[in-house]
C-alpha positions in Angstrom: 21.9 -26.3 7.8 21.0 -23.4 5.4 18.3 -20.8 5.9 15.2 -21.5 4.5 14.2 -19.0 1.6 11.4 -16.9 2.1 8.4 -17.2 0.7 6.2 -14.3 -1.6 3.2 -12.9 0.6 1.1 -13.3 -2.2 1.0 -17.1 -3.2 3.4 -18.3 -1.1 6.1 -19.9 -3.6 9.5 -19.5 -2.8 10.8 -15.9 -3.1 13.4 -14.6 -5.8 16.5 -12.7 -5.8 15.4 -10.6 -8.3 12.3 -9.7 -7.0 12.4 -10.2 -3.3 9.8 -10.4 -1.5 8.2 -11.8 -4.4 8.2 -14.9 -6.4 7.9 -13.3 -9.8 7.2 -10.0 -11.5 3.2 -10.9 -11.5 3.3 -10.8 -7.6 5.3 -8.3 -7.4 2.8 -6.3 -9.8 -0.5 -7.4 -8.2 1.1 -6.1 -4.7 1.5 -2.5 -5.9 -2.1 -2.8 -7.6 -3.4 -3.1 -4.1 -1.0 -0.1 -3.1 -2.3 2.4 -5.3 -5.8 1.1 -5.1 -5.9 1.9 -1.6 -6.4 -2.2 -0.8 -4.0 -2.0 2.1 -5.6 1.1 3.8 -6.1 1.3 7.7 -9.9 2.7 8.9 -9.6 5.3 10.9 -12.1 7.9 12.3 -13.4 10.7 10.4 -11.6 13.4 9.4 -13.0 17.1 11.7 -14.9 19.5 9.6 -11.8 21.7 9.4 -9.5 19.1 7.7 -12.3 18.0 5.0 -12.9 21.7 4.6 -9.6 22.5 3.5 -8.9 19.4 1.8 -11.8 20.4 -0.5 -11.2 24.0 -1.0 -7.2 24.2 -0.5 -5.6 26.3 2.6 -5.0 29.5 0.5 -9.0 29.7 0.6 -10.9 32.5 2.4 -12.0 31.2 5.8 -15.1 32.0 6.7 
């Protein structure tokens, strides 16, 4: 009995060797969409004033 093939996370056709996990290149596109729109970030609590502080003004700013 042969392994079954995997199937794409997105839709949920069969996967390719190509583009494995993926079905296709339009699955494989719309999954790093999500990436660099921040779709698959984790909530968290909020940052302390000292990290938003220097993420606004840099670390090579006066402190105060």
């Amino acid at each position: 009995m042969s392994p079954r093939p995997a199937s794409c996370p997105i839709c949920g056709a069969a996967s390719q060797p190509e583009t494995r996990p993926f079905c296709g290149p339009a699955c494989r596109d719309r999954d790093l969409l999500q990436w660099l729109g921040e779709g698959y970030r984790v909530a968290g609590p909020p940052a302390d004033d000292f990290v938003q502080k220097n993420r606004d003004e840099g670390l090579d700013s006066p402190s105060d």
